[in-house]
Backbone bond lengths (Angstrom), bond angles and torsions (degrees), N, CA, C in turn:
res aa  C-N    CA-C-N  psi(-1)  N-CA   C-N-CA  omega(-1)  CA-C   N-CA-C  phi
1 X - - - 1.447 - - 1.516 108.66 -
2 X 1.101 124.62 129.99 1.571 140.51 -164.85 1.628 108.72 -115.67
3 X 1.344 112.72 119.62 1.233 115.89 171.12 1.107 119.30 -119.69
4 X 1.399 136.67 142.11 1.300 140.63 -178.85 1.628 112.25 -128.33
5 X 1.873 102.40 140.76 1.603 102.39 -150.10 1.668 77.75 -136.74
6 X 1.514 102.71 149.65 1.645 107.36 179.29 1.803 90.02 -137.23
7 X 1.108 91.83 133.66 1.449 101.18 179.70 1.938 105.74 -118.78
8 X 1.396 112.23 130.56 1.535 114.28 -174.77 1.741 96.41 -102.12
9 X 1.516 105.47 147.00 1.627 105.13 149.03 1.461 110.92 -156.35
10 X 1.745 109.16 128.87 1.233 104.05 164.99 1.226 139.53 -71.41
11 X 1.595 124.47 -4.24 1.164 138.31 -170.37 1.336 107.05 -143.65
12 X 1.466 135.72 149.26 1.289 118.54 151.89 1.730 145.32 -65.57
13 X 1.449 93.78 -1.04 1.368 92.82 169.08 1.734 122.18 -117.47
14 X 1.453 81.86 18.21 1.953 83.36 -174.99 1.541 105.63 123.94
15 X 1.291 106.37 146.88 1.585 153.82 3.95 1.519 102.64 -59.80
16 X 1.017 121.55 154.66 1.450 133.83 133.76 1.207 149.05 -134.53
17 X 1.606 120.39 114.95 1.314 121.92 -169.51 1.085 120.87 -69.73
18 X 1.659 125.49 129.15 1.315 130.22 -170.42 1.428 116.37 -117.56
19 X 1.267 122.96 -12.43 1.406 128.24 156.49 1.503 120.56 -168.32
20 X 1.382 106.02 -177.43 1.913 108.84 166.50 1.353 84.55 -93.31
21 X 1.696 78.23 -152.37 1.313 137.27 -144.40 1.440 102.50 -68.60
22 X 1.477 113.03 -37.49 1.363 128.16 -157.03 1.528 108.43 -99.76
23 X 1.399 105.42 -13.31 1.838 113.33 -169.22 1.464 105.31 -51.44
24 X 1.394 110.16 159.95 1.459 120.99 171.32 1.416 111.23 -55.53
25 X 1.339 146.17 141.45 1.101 136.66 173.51 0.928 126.65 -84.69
26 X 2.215 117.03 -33.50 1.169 93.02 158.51 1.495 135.56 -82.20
27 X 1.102 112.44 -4.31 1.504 112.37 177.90 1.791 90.87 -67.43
28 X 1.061 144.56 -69.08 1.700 159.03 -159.27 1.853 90.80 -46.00
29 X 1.719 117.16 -56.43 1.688 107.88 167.05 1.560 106.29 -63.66
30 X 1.263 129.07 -59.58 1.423 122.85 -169.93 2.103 120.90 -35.86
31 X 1.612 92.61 -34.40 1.525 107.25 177.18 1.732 106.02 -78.72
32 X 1.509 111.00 -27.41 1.651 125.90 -170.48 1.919 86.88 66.80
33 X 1.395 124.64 78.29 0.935 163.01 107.81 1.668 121.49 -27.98
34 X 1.130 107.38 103.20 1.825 122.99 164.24 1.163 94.74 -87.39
35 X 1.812 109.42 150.46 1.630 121.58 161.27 1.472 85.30 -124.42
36 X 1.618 97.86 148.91 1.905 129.49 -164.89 1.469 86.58 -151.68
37 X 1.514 86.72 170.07 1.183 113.87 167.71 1.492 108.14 -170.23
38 X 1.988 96.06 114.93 0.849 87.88 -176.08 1.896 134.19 -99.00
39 X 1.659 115.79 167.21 1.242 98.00 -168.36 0.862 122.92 -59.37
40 X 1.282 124.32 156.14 1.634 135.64 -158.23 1.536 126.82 66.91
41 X 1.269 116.03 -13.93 1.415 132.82 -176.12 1.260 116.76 -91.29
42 X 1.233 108.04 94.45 1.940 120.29 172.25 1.311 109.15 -55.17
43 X 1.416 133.36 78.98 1.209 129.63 170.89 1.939 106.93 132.88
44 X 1.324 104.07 152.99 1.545 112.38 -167.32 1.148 117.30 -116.86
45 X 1.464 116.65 149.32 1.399 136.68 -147.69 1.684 104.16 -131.50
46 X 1.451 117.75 130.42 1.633 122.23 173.23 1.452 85.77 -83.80
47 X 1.699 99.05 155.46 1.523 113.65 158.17 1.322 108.59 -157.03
48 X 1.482 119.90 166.26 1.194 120.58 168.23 1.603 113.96 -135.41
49 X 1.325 136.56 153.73 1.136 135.62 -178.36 1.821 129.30 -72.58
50 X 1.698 85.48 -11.55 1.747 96.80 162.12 1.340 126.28 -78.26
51 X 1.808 89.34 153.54 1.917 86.80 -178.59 1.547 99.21 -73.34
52 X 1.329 90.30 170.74 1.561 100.52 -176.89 1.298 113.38 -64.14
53 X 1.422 125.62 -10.50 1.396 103.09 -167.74 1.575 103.37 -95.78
54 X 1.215 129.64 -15.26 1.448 145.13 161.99 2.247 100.77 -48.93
55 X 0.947 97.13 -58.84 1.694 126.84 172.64 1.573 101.71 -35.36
56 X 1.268 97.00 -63.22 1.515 103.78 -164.15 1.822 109.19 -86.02
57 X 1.191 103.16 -17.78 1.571 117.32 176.46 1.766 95.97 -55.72
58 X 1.285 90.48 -64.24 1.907 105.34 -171.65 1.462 104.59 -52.89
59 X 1.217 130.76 -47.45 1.387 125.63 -157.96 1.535 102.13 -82.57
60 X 1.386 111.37 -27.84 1.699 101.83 172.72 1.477 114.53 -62.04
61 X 1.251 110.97 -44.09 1.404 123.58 167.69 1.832 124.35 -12.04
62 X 1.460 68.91 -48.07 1.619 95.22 -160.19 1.937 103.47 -97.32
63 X 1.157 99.25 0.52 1.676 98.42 178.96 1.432 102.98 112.09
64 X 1.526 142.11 -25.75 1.387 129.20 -173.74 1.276 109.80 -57.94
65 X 1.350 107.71 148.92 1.874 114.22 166.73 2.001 100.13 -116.85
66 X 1.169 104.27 119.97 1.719 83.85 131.85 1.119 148.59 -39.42
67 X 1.399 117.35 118.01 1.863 112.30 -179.10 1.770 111.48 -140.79
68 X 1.181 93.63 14.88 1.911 104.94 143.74 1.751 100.38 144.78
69 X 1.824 88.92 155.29 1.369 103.18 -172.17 1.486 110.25 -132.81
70 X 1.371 99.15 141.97 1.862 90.31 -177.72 1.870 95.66 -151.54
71 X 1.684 102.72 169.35 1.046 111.67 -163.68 1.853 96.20 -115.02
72 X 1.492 89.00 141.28 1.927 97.45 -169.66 1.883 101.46 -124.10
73 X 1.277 103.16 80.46 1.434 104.28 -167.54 1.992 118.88 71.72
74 X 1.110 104.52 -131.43 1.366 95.90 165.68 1.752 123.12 -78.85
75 X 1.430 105.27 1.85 1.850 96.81 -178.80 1.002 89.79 -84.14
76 X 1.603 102.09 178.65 1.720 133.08 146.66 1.697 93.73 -112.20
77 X 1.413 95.76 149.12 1.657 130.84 143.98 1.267 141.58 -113.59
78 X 0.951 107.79 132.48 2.137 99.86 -177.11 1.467 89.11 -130.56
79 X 1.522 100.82 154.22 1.328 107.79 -178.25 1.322 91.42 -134.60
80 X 1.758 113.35 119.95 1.618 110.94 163.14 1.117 126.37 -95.64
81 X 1.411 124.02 -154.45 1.395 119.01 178.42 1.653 107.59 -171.99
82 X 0.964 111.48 111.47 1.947 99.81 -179.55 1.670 95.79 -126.01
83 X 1.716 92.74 137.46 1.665 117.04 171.70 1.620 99.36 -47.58
């Protein structure tokens, strides 16, 4: 079973969004994950106040790999993937 996880950050030291609406929950507590919603935004977003590289520390932990990262204006994206 293959899962794929996209993690957003506008800054390098935080916020970072770690999923919607639909994310696993316990993985979303395991990160200590807030759900928001923000105004104007039809639909809800996990985040956490760590930089991503704290983010990505945890999710290897747990089996995620990186399998590519790119920049979307001022964000970053990483896209993982765990067996």
């Amino acid at each position: 079973f293959a899962h794929l996880l996209c993690c957003l950050s506008l800054q390098e030291v935080g916020p970072t969004m770690v999923g919607d609406e639909h994310s696993d929950p316990s993985l979303m507590s395991f990160l200590g994950a807030t759900k928001r919603n923000m105004l104007g935004n039809h639909f809800w977003e996990y985040y956490v106040n760590d930089a991503p590289r704290i983010v990505l520390n945890k999710l290897e932990s747990c089996g995620y790999r990186v399998v590519s990262m790119t920049g979307v204006g001022q964000t970053l994206v990483w896209c993982l993937h765990k067996e």
